[in-house]
C-alpha positions in Angstrom: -28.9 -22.5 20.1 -25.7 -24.4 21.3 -25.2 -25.9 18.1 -25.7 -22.3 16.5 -22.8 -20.9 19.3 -20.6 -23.6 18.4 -20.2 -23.1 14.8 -19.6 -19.5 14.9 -16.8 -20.1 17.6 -15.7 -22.5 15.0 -16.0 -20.3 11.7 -14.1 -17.4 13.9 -11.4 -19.3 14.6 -11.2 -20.5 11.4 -11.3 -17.1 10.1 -8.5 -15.7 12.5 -6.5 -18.5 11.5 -6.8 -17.5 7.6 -5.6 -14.6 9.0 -2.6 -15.7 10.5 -1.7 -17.4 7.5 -2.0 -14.1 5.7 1.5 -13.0 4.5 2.7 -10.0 6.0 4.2 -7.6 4.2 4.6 -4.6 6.9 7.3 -5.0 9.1 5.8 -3.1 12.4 9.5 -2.3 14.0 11.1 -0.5 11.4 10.7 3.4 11.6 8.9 4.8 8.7 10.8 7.7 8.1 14.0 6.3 7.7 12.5 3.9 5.4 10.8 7.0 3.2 14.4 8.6 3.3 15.9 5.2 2.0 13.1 4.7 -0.7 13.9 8.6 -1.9 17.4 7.8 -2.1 16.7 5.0 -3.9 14.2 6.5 -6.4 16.5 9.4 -7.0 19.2 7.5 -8.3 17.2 5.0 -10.3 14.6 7.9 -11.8 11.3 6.7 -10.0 9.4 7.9 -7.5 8.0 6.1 -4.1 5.2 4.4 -3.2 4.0 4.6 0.0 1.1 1.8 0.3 0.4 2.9 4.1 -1.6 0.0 6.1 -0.8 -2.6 8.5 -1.2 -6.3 8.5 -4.1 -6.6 10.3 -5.6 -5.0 6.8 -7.1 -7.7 4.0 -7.4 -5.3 1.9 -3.7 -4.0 2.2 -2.3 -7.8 2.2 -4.5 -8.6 -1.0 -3.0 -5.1 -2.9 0.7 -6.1 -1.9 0.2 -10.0 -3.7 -1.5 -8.2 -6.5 1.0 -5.4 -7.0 3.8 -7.5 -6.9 2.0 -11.1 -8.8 0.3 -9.3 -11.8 1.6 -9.3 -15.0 1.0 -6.1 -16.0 0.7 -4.4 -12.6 4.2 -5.6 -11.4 6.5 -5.1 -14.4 4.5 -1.4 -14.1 5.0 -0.9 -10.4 8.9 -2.0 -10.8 9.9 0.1 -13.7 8.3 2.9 -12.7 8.1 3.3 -8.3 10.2 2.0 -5.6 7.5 0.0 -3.4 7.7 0.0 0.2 5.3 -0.3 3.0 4.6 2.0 5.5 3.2 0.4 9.0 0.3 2.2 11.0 -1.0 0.0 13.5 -1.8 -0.4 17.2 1.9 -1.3 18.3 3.7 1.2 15.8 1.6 4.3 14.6 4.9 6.0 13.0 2.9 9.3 13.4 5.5 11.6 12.4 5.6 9.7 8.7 1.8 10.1 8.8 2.2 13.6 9.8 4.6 13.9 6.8 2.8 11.8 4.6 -0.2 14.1 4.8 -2.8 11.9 7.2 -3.5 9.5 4.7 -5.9 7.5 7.1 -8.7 9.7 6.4 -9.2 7.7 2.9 -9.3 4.6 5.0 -6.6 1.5 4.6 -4.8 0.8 2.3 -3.9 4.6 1.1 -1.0 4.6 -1.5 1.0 7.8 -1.4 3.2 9.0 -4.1 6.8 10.6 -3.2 9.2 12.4 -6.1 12.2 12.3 -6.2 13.0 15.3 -3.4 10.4 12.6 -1.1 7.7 15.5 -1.5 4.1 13.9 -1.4 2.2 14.8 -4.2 -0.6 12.5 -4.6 -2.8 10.4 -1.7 -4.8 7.9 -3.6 -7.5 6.0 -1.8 -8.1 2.1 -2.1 -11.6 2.1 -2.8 -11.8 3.2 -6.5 -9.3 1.0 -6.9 -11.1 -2.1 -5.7 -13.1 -4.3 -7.9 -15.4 -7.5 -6.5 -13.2 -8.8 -3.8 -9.6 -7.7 -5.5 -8.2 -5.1 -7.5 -8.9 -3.7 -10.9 -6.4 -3.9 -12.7 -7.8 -1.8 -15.3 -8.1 0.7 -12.3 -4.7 0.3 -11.4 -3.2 0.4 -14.2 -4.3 4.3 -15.0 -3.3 5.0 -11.3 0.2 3.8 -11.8 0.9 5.4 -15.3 -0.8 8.7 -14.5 1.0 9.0 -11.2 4.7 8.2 -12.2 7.2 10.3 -12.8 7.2 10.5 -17.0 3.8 11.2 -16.6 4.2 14.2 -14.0 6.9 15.4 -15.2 6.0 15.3 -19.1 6.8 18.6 -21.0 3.4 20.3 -21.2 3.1 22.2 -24.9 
């Protein structure tokens, strides 16, 4: 039994220091809607629109979408033509409730939740994680359809 006690306490340190190795990729000071006014700025005069992954880095799943997004080689060419990335931090020390409040309560869908801005910085789509999730990743497959039916050719194509 003490043996048993022992190498749990050893496989959960282990495992919190994983985590601690875990980039992060949310900075927890900055205030999320100045950041979402920046990004909007930014997307305006480049012709993209935002994306808000909203998370925090205590969230695998949100660390493992930020190296995928940003390491893939279709997914990151995709994501950097087409969106101007940022993250949005909810977590213990910084909740930035009036961005979730603006950002529509993306929470409910559970963490990571990607929200995509226009132009104006008008949310007009809350995507959950979970669909997009494949074995312990991403699909990129999955992804792929998100990003290109989200962006802003794609919304704002001339419908005939």
């Amino acid at each position: 039994m003490k043996k048993a006690f022992v190498l749990l306490s050893i496989m959960a340190c282990m495992a919190m220091g994983a985590l601690a190795q875990a980039p992060k990729v949310y900075n927890e000071s900055l205030d999320a809607m100045k950041q979402i006014r920046e990004a909007t700025a930014l997307a305006r005069e480049t012709g993209r629109y935002v994306m808000c992954q909203v998370g925090g880095n205590w969230c695998p799943w949100c660390l493992r979408f930020a190296e995928f997004a940003t390491n893939d080689s279709v997914i990151a060419p995709l994501m950097a033509e087409n969106y101007v990335y940022i993250h949005v931090n909810y977590s213990k020390s910084n909740k930035n409730l009036e961005a979730m409040k603006y950002l529509g309560n993306p929470g409910r869908f559970g963490y990571p939740a990607f929200v995509v801005l226009n132009e104006k910085g008008e949310p007009i789509h809350i995507q959950e994680s979970e669909s997009l999730e494949e074995d312990k990743g991403y699909s990129r497959k999955r992804v792929e359809k998100f990003l290109r039916l989200w962006n802003k050719k794609a919304v704002e194509a001339d419908v005939k």
